[in-house]
LUMKE-713220 format. One record per atom (N, C-alpha, C): x, z, y. Coordinates in steps of 0.1 Angstrom, whole numbers, padded with zeros to 4 digits, always signed. Example, Ala and Ser with C-alpha at 12.3 -4.5 7.8 and 13.67 -1.06 7.14 Angstrom:
+0132+0078-0057;+0123+0078-0045;+0132+0078-0033;+0128+0071-0022;+0137+0071-0011;+0129+0079+0000;
This chain:
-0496+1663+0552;-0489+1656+0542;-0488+1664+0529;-0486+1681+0531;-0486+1685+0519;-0499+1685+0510;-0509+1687+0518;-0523+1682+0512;-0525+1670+0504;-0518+1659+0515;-0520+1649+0506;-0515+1646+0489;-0501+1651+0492;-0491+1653+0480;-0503+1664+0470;-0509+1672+0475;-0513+1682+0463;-0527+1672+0456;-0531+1668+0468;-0544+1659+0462;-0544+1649+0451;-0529+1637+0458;-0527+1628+0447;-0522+1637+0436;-0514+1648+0431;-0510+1652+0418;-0519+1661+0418;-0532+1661+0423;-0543+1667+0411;-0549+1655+0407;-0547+1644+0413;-0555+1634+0404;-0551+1627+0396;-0531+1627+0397;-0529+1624+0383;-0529+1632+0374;-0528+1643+0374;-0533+1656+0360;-0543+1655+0356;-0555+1653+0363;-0568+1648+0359;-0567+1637+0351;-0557+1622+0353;-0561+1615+0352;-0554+1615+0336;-0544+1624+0338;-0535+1623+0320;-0545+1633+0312;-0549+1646+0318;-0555+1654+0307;-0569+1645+0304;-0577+1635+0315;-0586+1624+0309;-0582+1618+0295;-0567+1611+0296;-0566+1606+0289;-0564+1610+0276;-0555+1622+0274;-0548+1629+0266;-0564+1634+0255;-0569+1641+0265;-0584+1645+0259;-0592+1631+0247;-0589+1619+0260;-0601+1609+0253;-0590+1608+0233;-0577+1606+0238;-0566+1602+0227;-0573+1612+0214;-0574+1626+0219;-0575+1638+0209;-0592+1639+0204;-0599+1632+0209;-0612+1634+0208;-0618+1620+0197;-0605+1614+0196;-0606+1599+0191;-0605+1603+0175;-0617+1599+0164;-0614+1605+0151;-0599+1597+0143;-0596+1609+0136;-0585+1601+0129;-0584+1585+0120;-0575+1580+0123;-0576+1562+0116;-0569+1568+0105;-0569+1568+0091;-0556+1571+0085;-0556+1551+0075;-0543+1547+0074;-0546+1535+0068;-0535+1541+0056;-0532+1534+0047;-0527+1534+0031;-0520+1524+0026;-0508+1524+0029;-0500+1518+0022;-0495+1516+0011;-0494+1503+0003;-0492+1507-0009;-0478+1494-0015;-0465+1500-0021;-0460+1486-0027;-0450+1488-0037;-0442+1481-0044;-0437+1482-0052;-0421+1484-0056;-0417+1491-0042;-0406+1488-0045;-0398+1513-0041;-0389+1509-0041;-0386+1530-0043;-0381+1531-0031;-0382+1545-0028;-0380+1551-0013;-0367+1548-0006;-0355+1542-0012;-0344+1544-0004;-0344+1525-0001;-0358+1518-0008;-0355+1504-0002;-0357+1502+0011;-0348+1493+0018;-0348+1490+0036;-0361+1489+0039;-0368+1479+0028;-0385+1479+0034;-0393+1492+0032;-0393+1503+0027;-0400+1514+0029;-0394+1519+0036;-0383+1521+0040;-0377+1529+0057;-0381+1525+0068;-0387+1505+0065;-0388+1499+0076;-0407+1507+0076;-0415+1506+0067;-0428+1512+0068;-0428+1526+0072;-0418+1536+0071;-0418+1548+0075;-0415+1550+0089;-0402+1542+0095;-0400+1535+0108;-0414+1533+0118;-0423+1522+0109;-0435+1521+0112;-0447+1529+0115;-0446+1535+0106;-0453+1549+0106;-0456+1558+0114;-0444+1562+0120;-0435+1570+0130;-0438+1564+0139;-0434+1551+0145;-0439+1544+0161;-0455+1546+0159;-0466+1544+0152;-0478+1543+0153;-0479+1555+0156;-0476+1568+0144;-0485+1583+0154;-0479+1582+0168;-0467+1580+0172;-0463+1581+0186;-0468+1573+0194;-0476+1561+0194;-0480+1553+0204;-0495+1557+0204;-0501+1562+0191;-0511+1563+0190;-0519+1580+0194;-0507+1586+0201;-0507+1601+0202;-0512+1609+0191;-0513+1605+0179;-0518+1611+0166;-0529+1610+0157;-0536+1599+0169;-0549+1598+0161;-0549+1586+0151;-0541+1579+0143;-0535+1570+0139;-0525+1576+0132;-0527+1574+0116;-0518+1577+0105;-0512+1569+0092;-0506+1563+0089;-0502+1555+0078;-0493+1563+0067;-0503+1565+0060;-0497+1572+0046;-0492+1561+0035;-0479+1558+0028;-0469+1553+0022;-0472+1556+0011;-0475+1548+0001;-0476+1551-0020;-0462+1539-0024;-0450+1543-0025;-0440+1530-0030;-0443+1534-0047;-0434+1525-0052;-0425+1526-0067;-0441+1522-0075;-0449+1513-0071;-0462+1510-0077;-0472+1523-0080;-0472+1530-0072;-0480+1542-0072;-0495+1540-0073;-0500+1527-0065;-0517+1522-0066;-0512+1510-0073;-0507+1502-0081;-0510+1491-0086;-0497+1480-0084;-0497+1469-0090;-0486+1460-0086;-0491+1455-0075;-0479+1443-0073;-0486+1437-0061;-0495+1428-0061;-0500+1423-0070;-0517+1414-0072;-0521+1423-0074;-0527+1436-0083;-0533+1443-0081;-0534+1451-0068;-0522+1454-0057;-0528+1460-0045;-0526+1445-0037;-0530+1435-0036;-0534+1419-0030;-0551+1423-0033;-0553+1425-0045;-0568+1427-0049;-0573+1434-0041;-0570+1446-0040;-0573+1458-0035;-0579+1459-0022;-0567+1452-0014;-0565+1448+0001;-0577+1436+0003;-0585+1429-0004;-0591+1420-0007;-0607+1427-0003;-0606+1434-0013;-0618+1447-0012;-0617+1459+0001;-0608+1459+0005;-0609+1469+0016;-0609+1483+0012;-0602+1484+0000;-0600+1500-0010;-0584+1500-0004;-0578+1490-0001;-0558+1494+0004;-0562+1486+0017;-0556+1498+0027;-0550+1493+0039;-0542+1481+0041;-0532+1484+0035;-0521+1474+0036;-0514+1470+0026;-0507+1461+0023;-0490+1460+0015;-0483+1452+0021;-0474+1453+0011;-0459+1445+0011;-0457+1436+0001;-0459+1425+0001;-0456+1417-0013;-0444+1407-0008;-0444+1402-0016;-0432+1389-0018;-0441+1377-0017;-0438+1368-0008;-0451+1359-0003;-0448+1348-0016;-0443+1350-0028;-0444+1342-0037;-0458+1352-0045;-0461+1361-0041;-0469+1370-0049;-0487+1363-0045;-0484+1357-0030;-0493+1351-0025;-0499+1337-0029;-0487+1329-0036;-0492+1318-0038;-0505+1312-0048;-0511+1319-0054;-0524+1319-0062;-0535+1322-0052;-0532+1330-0035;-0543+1331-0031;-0542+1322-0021;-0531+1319-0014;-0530+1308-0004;-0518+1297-0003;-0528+1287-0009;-0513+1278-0017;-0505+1272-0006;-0504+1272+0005;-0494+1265+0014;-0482+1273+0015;-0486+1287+0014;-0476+1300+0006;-0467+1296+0004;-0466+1288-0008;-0460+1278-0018;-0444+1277-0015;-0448+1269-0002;-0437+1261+0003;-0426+1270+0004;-0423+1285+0003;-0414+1291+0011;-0407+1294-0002;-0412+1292-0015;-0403+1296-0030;-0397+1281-0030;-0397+1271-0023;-0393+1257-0025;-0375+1258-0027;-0371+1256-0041;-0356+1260-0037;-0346+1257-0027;-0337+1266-0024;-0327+1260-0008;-0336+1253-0001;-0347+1261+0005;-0357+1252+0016;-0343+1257+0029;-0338+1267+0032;-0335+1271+0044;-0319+1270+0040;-0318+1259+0052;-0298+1259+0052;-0289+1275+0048;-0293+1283+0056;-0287+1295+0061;-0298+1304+0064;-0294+1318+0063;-0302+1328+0073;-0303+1328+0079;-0301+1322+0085;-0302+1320+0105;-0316+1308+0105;-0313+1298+0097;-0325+1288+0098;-0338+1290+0092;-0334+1301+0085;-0349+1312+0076;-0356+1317+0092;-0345+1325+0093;-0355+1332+0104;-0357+1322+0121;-0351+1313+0121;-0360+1303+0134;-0374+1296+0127;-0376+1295+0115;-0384+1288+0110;-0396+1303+0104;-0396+1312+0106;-0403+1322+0103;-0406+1330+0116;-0399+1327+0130;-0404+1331+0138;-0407+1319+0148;-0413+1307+0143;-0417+1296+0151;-0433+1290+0149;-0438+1288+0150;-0454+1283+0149;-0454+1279+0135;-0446+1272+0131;-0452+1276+0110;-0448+1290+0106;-0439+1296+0109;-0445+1310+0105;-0457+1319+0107;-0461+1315+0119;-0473+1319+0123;-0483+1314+0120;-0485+1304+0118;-0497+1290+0109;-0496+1300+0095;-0482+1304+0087;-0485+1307+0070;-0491+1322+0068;-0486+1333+0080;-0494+1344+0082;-0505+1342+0086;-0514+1337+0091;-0525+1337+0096;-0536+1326+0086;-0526+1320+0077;-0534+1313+0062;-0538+1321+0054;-0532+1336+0054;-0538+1344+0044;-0557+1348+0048;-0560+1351+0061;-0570+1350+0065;-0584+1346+0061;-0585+1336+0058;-0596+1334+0047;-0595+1340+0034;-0588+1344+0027;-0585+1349+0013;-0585+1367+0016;-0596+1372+0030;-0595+1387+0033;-0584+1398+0032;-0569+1389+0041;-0559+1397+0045;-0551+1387+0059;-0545+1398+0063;-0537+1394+0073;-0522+1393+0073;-0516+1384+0074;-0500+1387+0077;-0497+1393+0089;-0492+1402+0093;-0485+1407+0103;-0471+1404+0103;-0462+1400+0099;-0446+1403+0104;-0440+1399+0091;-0432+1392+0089;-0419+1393+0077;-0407+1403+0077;-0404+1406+0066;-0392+1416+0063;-0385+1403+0057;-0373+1412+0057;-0361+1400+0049;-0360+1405+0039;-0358+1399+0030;-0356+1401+0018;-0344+1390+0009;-0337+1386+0021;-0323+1385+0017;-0328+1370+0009;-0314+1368-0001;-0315+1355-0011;-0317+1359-0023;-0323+1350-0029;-0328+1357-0048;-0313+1347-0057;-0308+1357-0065;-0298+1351-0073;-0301+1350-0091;-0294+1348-0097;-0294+1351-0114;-0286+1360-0116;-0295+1370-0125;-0286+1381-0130;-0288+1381-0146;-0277+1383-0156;-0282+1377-0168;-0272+1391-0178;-0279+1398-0187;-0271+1402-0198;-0263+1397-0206;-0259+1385-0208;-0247+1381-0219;-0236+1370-0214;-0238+1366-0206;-0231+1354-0199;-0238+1353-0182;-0227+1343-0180;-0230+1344-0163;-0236+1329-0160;-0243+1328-0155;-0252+1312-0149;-0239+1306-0140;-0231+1298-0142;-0221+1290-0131;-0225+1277-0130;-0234+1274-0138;-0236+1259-0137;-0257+1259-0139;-0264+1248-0139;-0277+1250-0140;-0274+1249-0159;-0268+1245-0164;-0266+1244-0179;-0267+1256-0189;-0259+1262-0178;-0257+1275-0186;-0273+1285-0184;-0280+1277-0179;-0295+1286-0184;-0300+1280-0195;-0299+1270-0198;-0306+1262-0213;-0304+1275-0222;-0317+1281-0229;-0318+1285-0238;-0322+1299-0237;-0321+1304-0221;-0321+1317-0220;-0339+1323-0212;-0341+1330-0218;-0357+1334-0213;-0352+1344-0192;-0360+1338-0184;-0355+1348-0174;-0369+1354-0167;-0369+1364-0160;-0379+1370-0160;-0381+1362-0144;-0394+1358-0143;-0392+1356-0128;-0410+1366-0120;-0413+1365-0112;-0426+1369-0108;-0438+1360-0112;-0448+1364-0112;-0460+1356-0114;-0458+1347-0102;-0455+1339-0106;-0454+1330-0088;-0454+1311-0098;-0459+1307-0096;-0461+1294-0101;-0448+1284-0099;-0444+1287-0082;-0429+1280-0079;-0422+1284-0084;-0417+1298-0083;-0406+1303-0097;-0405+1300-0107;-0418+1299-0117;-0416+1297-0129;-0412+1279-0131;-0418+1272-0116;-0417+1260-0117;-0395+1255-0115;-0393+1262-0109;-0377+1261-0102;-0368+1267-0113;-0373+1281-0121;-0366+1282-0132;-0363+1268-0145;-0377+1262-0146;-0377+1254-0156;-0371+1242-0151;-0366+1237-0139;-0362+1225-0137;-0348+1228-0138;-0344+1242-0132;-0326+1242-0136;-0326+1245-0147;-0331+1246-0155;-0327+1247-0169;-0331+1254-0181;-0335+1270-0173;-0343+1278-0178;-0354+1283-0185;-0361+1292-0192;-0372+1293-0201;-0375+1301-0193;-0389+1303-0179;-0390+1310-0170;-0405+1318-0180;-0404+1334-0173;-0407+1346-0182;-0415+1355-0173;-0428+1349-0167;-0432+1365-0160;-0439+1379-0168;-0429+1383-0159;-0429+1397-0160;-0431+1409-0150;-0439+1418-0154;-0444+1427-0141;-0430+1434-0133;-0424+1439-0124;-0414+1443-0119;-0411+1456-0123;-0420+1467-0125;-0423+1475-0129;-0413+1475-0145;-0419+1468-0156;-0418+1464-0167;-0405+1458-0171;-0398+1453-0163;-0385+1445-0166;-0376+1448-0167;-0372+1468-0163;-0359+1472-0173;-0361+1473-0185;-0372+1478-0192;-0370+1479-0202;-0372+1467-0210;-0380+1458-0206;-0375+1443-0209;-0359+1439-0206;-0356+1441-0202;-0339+1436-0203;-0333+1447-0211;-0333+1457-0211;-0330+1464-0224;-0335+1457-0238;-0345+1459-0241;-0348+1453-0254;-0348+1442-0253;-0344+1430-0248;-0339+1416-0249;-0354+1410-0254;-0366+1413-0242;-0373+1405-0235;-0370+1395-0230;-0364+1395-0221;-0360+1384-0214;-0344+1388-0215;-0334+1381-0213;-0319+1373-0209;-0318+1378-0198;-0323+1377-0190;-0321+1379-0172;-0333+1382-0162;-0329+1379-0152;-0339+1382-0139;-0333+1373-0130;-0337+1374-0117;-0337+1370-0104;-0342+1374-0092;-0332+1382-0085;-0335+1387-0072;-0330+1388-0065;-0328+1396-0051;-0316+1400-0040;-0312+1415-0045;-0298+1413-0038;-0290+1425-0037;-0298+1438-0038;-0301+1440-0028;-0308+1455-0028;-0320+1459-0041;-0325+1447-0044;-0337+1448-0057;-0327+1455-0070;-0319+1446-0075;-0308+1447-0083;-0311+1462-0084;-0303+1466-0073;-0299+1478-0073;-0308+1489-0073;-0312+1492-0062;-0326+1498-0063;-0334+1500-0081;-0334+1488-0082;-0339+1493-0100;-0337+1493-0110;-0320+1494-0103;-0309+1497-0117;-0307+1489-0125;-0314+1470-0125;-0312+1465-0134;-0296+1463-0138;-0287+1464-0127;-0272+1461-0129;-0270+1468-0144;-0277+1483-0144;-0271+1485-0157;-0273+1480-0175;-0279+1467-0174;-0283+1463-0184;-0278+1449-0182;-0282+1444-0174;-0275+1432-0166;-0264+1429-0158;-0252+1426-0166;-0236+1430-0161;-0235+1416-0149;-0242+1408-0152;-0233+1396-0147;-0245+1393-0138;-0239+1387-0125;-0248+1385-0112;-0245+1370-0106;-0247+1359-0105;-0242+1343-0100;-0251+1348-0087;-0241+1347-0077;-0249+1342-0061;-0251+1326-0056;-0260+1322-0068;-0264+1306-0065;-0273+1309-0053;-0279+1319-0051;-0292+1320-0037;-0297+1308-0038;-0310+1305-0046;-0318+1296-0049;-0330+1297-0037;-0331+1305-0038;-0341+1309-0028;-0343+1320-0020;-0348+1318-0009;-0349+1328+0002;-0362+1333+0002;-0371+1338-0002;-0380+1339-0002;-0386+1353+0004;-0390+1355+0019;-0393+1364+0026;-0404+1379+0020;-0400+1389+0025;-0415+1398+0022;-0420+1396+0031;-0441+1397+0029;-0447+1396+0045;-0455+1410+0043;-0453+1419+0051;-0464+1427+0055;-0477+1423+0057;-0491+1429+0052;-0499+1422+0051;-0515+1432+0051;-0522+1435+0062;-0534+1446+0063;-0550+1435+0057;-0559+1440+0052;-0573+1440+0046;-0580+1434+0062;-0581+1424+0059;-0591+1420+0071;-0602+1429+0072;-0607+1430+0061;-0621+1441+0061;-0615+1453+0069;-0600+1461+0066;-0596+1471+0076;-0593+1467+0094;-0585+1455+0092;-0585+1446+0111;-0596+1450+0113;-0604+1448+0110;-0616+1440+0119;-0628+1458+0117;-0621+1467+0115;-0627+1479+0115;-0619+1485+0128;-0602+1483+0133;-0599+1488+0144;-0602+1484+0156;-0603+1491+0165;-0608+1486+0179;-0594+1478+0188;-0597+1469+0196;-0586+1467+0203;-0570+1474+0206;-0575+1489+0211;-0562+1491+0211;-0558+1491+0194;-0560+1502+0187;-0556+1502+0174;-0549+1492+0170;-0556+1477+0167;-0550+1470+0164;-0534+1464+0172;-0536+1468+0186;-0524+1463+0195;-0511+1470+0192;-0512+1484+0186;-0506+1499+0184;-0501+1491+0169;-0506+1486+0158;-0502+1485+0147;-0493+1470+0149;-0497+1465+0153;-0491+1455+0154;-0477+1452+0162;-0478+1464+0172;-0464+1463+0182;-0456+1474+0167;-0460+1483+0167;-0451+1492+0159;-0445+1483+0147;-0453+1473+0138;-0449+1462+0128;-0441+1458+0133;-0441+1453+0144;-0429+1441+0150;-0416+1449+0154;-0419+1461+0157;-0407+1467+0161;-0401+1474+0150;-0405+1475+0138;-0401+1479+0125;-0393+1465+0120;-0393+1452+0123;-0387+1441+0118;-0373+1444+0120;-0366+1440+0133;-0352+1444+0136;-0344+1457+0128;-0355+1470+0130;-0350+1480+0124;-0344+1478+0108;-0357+1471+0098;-0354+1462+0085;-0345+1457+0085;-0339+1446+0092;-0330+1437+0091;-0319+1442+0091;-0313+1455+0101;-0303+1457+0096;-0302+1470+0091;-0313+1473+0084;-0310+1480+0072;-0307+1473+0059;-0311+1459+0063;-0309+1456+0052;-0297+1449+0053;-0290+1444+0059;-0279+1437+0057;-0267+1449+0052;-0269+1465+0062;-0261+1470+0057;-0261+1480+0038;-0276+1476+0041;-0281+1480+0024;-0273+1467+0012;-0272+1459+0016;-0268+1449+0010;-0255+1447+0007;-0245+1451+0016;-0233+1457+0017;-0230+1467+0008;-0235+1480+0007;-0238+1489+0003;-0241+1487-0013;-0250+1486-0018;-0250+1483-0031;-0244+1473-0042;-0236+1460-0032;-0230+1457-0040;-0214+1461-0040;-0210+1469-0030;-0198+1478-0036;-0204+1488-0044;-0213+1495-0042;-0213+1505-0056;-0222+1499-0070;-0227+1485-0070;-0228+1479-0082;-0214+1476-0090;-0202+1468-0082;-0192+1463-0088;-0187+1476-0086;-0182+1489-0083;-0180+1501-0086;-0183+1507-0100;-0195+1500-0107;-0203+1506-0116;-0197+1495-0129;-0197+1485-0123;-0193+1474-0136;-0199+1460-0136;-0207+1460-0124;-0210+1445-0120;-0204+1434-0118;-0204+1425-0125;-0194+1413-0126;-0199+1402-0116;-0193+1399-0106;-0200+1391-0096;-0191+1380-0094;-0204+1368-0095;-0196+1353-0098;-0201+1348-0083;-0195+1334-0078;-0203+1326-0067;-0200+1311-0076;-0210+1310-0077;-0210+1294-0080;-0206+1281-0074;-0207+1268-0076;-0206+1258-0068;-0226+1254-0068;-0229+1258-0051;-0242+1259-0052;-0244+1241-0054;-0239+1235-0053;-0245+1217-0051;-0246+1214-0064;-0247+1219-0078;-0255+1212-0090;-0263+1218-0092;-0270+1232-0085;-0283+1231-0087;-0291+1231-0076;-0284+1227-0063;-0287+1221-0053;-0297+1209-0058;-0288+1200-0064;-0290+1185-0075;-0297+1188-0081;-0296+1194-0087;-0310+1197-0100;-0328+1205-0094;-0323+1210-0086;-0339+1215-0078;-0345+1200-0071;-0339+1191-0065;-0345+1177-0061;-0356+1172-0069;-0356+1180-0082;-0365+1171-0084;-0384+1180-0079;-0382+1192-0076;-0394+1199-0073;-0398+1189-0063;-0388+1185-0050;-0393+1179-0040;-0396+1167-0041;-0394+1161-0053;-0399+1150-0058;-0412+1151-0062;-0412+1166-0068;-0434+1163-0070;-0437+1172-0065;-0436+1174-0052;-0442+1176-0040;-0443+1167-0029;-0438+1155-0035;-0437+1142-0024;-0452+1138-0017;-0453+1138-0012;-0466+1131-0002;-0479+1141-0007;-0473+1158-0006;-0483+1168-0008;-0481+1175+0009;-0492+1182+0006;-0491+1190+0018;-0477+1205+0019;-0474+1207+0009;-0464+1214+0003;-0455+1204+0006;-0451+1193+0000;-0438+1183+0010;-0440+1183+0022;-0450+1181+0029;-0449+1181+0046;-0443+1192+0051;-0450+1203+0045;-0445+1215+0053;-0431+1218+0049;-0423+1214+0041;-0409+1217+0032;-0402+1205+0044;-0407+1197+0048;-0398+1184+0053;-0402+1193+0073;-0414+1195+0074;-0411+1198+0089;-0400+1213+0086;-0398+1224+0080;-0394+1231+0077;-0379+1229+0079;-0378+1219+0070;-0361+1214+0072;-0355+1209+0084;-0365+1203+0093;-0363+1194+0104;-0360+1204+0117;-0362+1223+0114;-0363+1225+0125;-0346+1226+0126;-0340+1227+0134;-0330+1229+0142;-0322+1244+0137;
């Protein structure tokens, strides 16, 4: 018996230093991350998160080096990139997506999602997975959503409580076609502007305002130019993680199985970084001098109807109407 016992534990030592060997003999993957937002945001803790599970599942041979705060480009510029197979990966705001894949569209649709709870059963149900896997033809991949919370109005001289009170005011929104389309129906003079570029546009009275979530706010300081904050949450508009098809389709099976469990397991981690990031910044924004309103969200509830009016009998209505339907 003791023979036997020495025999089988020489063949599993064989069978790990096999493996251990083949892991170490495997050349380095290194991929490149690149996006726009600064180191203490939930979504770059969530890529570092990431990071960290890959060299560990991948015993080392597998590296993901992180460029935040627009270090290779904005986010259309690293969308391009990722296009070409010069960037691994990014992080964009899937309204950043809608010029390359317009079904995109649908998710900047204002108050498409009751609640956050109905965001995320509808982002982890077969249209979420249908709108990741649309990027595909346009040479990238969605992997996973981050949250990115509700987008609000934040304005320098007065506070948005009604859709009225935007008449006249320039707001910065993203290159995003819906946005600029949703600013102009509540009332607004919608203003893109690079993200990068928009404090000092709100300093020098470029634009009146902005629109974003909590943690953006903060993160890039706009509170200090921008006193006044309305939590109308117009929209929910998710981040998606997103790798260079041209890079997929360079990893071998496992590789890709390794990046994609470590993505999914960086989601949860996200979420409640971000809820408690969200927490977090807006006591030390109103700490600082942030004036924070909540509106009566049902007049510009009323006033967004009419997007879904010309999106009626589009493919963008269908998907906004199964969207609403789910449960």
């Amino acid at each position: 018996m003791r023979i036997v016992n020495l025999v089988v534990r020489g063949i599993l030592i064989m069978a790990f230093l096999s493996i251990a060997c083949d892991q170490s003999s495997r050349p380095l993957r290194v991929l490149k991350i690149a996006h726009g937002l600064n180191t203490d945001h939930p979504v770059h803790q969530a890529m570092a998160f990431m990071a960290q599970r890959v060299a560990e599942k991948s015993a080392g041979t597998m590296r993901i080096e992180i460029y935040p705060s627009e270090q290779l480009g904005t986010e259309k510029e690293c969308v391009e990139q990722l296009q070409l197979g010069i960037l691994s990966m990014t992080k964009v705001s899937s309204s950043a997506l809608e010029s390359f894949v317009p079904n995109i569209k649908v998710l900047a649709m204002p108050f498409l999602f009751r609640d956050a709870e109905h965001k995320w059963r509808v982002l982890e149900s077969p249209i979420g997975d249908e709108l990741l896997l649309a990027c595909e033809p346009k040479g990238m991949r969605g992997l996973v959503y981050y949250d990115a919370g509700a987008r609000s109005f934040y304005t320098k001289e007065r506070p948005i409580l009604r859709p009225d009170d935007l008449k006249g005011l320039k707001i910065r929104v993203q290159l995003s076609p819906m946005a600029i389309q949703m600013v102009d129906v509540l009332g607004g003079s919608a203003t893109p502007i690079p993200w990068g570029e928009l404090y000092t546009a709100l300093q020098q009275g470029v634009v009146d305002g902005a629109e974003n979530n909590e943690p953006s706010l903060y993160t890039s300081r706009h509170y200090e130019v921008a006193r006044h904050y309305s939590l109308d949450e117009h929209t929910m508009v998710p981040d998606i993680l997103l790798i260079s098809t041209i890079v997929w389709k360079r990893l071998d099976d496992d590789q890709r199985r390794i990046l994609k469990e470590a993505a999914e397991e960086s989601v949860p981690f996200q979420r409640t970084l971000w809820q408690q990031f969200v927490q977090n910044s807006m006591e030390e924004m109103e700490r600082k001098g942030l004036q924070v309103y909540r509106p009566d969200k049902n007049p510009f509830y009323q006033r967004a109807q009419a997007m879904y009016q010309a999106y009626k009998d589009t493919e963008i209505g269908r998907l906004a109407e199964q969207i609403q339907e789910v449960p």
